[in-house]
C-alpha positions as CSV (number, residue, x, y, z in Angstrom):
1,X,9.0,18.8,-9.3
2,X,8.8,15.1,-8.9
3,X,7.7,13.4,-12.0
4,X,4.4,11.8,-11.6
5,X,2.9,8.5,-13.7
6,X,0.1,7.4,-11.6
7,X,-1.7,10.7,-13.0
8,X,-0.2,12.8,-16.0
9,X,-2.6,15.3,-16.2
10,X,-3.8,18.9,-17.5
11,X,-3.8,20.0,-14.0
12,X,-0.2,18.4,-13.7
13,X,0.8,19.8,-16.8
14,X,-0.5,22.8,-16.8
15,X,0.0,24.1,-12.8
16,X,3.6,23.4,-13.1
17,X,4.2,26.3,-15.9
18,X,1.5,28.4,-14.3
19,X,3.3,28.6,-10.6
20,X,6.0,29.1,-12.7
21,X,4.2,32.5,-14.0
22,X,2.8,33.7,-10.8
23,X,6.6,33.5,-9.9
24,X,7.9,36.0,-12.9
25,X,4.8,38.0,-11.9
26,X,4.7,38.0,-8.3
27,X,6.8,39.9,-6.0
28,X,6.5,37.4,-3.2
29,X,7.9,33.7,-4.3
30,X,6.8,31.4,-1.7
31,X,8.0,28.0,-1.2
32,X,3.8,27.0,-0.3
33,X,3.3,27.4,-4.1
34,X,5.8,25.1,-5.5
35,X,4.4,22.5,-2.5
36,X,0.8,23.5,-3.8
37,X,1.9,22.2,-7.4
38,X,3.1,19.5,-6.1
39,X,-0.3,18.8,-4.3
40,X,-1.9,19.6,-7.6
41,X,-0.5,16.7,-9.4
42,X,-3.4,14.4,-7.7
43,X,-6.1,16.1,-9.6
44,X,-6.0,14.6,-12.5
45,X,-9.3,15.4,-14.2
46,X,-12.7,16.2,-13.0
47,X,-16.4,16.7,-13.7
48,X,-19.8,17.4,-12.1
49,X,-22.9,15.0,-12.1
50,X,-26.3,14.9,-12.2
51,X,-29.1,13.6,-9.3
52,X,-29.5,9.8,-9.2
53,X,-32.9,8.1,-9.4
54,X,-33.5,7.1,-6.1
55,X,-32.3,10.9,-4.4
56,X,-33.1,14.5,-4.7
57,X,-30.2,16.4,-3.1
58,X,-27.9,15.6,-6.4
59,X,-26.4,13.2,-8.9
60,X,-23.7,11.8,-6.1
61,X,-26.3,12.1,-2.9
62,X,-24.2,9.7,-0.5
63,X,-27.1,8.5,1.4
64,X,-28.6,7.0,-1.3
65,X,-30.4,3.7,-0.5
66,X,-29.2,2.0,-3.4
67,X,-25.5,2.5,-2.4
68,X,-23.4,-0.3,-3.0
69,X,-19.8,-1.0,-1.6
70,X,-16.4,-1.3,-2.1
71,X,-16.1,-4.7,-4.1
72,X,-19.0,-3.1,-6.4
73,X,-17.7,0.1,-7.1
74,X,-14.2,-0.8,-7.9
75,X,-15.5,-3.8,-10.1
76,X,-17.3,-0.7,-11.8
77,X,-14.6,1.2,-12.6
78,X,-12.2,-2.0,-13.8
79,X,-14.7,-2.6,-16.6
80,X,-14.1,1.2,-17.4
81,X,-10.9,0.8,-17.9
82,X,-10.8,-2.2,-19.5
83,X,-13.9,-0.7,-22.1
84,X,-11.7,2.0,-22.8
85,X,-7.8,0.5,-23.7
86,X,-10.1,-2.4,-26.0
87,X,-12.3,-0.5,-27.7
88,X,-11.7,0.1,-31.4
89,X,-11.4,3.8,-31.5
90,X,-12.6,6.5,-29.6
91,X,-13.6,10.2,-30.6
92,X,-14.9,12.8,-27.8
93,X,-14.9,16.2,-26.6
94,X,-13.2,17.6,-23.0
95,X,-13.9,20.4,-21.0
96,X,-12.8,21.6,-18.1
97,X,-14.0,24.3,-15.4
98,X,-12.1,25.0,-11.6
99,X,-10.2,27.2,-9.8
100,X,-6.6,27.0,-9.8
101,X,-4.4,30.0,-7.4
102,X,-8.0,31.7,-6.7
103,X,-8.5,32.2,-10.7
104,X,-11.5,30.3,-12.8
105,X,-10.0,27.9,-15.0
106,X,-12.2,26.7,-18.4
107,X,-11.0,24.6,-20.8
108,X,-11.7,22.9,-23.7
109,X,-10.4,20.3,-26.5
110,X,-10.5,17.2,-28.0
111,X,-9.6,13.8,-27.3
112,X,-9.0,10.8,-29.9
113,X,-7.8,7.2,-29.3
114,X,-6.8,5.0,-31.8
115,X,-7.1,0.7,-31.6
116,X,-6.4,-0.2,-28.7
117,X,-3.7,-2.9,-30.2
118,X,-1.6,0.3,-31.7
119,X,-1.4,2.1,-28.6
120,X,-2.2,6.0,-29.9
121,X,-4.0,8.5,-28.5
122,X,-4.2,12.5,-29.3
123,X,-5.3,15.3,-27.0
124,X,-5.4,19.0,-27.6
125,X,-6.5,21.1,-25.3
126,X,-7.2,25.0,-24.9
127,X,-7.2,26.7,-21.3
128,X,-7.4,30.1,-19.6
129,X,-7.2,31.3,-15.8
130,X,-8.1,34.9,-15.4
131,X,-5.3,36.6,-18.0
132,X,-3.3,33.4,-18.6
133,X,-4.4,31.7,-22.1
134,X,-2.9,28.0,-22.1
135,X,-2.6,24.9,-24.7
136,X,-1.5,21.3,-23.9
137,X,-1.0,19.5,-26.7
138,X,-0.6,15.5,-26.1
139,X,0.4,13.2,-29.2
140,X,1.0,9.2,-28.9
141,X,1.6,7.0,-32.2
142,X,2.7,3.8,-30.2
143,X,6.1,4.5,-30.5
144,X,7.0,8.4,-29.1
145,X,4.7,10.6,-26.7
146,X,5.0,14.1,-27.4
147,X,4.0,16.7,-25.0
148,X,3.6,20.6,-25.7
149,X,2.6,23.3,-23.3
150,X,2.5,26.4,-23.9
151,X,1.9,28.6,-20.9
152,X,2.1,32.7,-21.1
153,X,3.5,32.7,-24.5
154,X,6.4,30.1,-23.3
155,X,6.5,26.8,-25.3
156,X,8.1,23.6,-23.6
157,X,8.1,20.2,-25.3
158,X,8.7,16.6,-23.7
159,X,9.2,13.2,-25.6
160,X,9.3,10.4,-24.5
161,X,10.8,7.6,-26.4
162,X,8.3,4.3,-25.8
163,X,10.9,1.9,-27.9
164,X,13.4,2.5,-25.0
165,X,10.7,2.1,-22.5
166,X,10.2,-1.2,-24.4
167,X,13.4,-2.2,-23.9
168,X,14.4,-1.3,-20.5
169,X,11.1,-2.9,-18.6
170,X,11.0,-6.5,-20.0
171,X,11.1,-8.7,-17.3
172,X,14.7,-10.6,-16.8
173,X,15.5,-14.0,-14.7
174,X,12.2,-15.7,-15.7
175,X,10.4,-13.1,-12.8
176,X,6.7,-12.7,-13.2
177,X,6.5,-9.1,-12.4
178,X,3.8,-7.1,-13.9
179,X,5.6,-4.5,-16.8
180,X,3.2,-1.7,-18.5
181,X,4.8,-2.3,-21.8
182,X,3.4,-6.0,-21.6
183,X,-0.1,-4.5,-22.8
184,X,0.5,-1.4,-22.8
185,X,-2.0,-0.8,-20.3
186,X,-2.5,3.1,-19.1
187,X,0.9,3.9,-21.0
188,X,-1.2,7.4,-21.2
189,X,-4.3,9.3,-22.3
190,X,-7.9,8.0,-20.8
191,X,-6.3,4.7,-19.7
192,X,-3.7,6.4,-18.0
193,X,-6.1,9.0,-16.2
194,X,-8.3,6.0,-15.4
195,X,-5.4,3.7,-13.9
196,X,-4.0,6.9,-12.1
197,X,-7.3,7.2,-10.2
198,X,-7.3,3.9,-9.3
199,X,-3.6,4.1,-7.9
200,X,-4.3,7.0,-5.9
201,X,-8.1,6.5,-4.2
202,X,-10.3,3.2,-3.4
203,X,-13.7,3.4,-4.5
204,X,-15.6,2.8,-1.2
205,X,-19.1,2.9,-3.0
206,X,-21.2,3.6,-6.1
207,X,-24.8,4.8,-6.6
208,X,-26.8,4.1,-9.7
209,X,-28.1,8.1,-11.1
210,X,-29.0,9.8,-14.2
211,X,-27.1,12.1,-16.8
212,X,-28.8,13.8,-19.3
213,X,-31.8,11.6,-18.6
214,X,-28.9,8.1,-19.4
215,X,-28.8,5.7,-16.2
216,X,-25.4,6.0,-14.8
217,X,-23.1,4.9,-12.2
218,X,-21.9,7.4,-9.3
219,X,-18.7,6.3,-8.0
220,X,-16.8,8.0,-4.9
221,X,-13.2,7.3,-4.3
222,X,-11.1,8.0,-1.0
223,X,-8.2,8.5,-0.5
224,X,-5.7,5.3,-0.4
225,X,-2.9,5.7,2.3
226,X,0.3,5.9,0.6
227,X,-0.6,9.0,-1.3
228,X,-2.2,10.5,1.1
229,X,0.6,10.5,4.1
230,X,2.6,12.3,1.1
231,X,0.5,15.0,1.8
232,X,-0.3,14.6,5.6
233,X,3.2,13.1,6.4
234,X,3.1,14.4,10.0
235,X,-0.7,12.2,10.6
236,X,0.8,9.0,8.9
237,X,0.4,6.8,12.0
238,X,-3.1,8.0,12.3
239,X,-3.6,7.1,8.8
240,X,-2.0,3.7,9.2
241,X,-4.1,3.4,12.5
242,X,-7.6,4.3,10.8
243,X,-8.3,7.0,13.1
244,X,-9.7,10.4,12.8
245,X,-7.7,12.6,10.8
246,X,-7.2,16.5,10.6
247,X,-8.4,17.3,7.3
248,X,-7.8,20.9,7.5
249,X,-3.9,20.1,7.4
250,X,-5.0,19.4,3.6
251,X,-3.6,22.1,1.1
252,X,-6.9,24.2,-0.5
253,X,-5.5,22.9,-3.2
254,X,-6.1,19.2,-2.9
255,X,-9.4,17.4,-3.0
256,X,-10.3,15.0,-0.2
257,X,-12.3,12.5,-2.6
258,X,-13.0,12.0,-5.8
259,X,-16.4,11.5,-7.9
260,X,-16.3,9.5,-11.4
261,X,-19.2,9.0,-13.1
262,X,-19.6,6.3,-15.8
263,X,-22.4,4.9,-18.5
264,X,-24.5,2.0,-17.0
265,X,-24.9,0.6,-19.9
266,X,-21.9,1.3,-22.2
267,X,-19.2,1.7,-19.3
268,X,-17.7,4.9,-20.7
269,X,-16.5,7.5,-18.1
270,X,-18.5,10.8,-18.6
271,X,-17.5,12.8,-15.7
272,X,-15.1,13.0,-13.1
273,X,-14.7,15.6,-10.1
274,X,-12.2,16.2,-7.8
275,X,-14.0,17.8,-4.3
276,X,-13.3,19.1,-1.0
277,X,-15.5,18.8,2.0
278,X,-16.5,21.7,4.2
279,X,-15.4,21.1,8.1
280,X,-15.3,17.1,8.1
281,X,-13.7,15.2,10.6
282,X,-13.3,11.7,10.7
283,X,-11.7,8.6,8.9
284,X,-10.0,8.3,5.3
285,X,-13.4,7.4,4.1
286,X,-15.4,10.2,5.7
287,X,-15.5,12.7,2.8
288,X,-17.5,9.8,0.5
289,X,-20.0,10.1,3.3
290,X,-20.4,14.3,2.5
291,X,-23.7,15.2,0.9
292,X,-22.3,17.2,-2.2
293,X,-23.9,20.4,-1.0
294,X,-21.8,20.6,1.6
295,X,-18.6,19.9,-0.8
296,X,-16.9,22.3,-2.9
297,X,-16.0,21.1,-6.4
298,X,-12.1,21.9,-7.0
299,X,-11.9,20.8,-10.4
300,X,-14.2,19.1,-13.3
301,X,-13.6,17.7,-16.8
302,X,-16.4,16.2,-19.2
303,X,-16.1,14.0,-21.8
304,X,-19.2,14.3,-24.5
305,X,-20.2,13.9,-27.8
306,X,-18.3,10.8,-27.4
307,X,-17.9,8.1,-30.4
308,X,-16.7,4.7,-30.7
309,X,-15.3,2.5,-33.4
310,X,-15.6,5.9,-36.2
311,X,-12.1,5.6,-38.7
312,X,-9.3,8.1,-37.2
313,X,-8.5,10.1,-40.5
314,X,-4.7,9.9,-41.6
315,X,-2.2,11.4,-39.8
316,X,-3.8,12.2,-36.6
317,X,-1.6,10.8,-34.3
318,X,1.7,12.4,-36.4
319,X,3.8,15.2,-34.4
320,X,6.0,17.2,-36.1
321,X,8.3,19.3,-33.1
322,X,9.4,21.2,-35.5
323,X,12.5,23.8,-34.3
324,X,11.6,23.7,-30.7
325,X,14.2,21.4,-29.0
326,X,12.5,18.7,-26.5
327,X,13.6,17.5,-23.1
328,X,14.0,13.7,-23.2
329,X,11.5,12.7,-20.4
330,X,12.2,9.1,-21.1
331,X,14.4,7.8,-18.2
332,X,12.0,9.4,-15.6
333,X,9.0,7.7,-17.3
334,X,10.5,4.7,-16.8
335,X,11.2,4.9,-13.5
336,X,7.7,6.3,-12.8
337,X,6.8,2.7,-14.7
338,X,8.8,0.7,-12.4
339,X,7.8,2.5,-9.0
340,X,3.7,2.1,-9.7
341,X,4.3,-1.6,-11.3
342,X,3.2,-2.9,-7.3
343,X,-0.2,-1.1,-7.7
344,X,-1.1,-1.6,-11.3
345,X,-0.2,-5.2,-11.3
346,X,-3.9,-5.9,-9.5
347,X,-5.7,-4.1,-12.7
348,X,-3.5,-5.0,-15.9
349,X,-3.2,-7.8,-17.3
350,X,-6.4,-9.4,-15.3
351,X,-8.8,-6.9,-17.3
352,X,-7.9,-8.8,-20.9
């Protein structure tokens, strides 16, 4: 499977080692499933959201009067990404719900991030789908990122080794191209998540709502036309065209927009959902247009209790692999680095 930056994910993570298992378990190995994972990968990390002031058919009602467009809602989530990688610290909660190979998936964890200026970040995360218990463990100190999965009793560990990364992306020849390590902007955890959806979709429009009785903003992203012809190769000219495309020719597995919802007033993302419209036809955009009761949700994650500038208490962002032996994941995340550079370059460094 092709090694993906733009979104390192639990659904990434975790869906490669479960089609793995349905494999040993299944009698019938079909190539679909590996190409399903593959499709997986976009999903990142998803959540559900509550009904907006102004609507009363839910929190992400499209036809809401108080829409507001492109320009606005990708402003929006820019200052989400830039209130997350410069805030001081950053405790919260996770949890997840879906359905992943027709099974429920829940999930749950924590998530801390250190200053922004040391570049560390811990996530632990617990999951089950029907039988299958997971845990993804994800541990950055600034200077390794450690990944442990452990997936039907079968542990697998990743490092990658951020001094080489260092190293091998400064610019040469006096060349002003945009390198990750510069800031070390998205180099994982919630930056990277947020930077990942805003390499994959275009917010086409935001909504101010409610959560929990807090105003919010209700952001819906489309699909942007690279990643997408990856997945509908054989409608790319009708994508490049703008025309109507074929939406059923979309795996199940793959949303056709995505829904992030963030504070109003703090900035901070709270939810995010990955969903699939029933029956649309029409243009890239179309699926933002879908009332959400006609949409099925593929895949949600929450962040709550969520707490800013609280000390991180000693050694939380320490990893100790112990005896199991890690696969060196550094090369490929480099390349990854070098191959999104185009697409981050319009966030980064403008956000400071």
């Amino acid at each position: 499977m092709k090694y993906k930056l733009p979104i390192l994910t639990i659904a990434v993570l975790l869906a490669a080692g479960w089609a793995g298992w349905r494999a040993r378990h299944s009698e019938n190995r079909v190539d679909d499933e590996l190409a399903a994972v593959q499709e997986v990968a976009i999903l990142g990390q998803v959540a559900p959201t509550q009904g907006p002031d102004a609507a009363s058919d839910g929190a992400s009602s499209a036809t809401a009067a108080s829409d507001y467009g492109a320009g606005r809602a990708t402003a929006v989530l820019h200052e989400s990404i830039q209130m997350i990688e410069t805030c001081p610290s950053l405790h919260c909660r996770v949890r997840h719900r879906g359905r992943l190979y027709g099974e429920e998936l829940k999930g749950s964890g924590e998530y801390v991030q250190g200053p922004s200026r040391l570049h560390q970040f811990r996530l632990d995360l617990s999951l089950r789908a029907g039988d299958l218990a997971a845990r993804l463990v994800q541990v950055c100190d600034g200077r390794s990122m450690w990944t442990y999965r452990l997936i039907d009793d079968a542990p697998a560990l990743s490092h990658v080794d951020l001094r080489r990364v260092q190293d091998l992306t400064k610019p040469s020849d006096g060349q002003a191209t945009w390198y990750p390590w510069r800031d070390m902007s998205g180099i994982g955890g919630m930056p990277h998540l947020l930077r990942g959806l805003d390499e994959t979709f275009q917010f086409v429009r935001v909504s101010p709502g409610t959560l929990d009785g807090s105003p919010v903003w209700i952001l819906r992203g489309a699909w942007r036309p690279e990643p997408l012809k990856r997945l509908l190769g054989g409608q790319a000219a009708t994508i490049d065209d703008g025309g109507e495309i074929d939406w059923s020719e979309l795996s199940p597995h793959a949303p056709d927009h995505v829904v992030v919802v963030t504070g109003r007033d703090d900035r901070l993302p709270y939810r995010i959902e990955y969903r699939r419209s029933e029956g649309i036809a029409g243009t890239i955009a179309a699926p933002c247009a879908t009332a959400d009761d006609d949409t099925e949700m593929l895949l949600v994650m929450e962040f709550f209790r969520v707490r800013l500038g609280e000390e991180v208490a000693p050694g939380t962002f320490d990893y100790d692999p112990g005896n199991l032996p890690p696969s060196d994941h550094t090369e490929r995340y480099i390349t990854a680095l070098r191959d999104s550079a185009p697409r981050r370059s319009s966030v980064g460094p403008a956000l400071r």
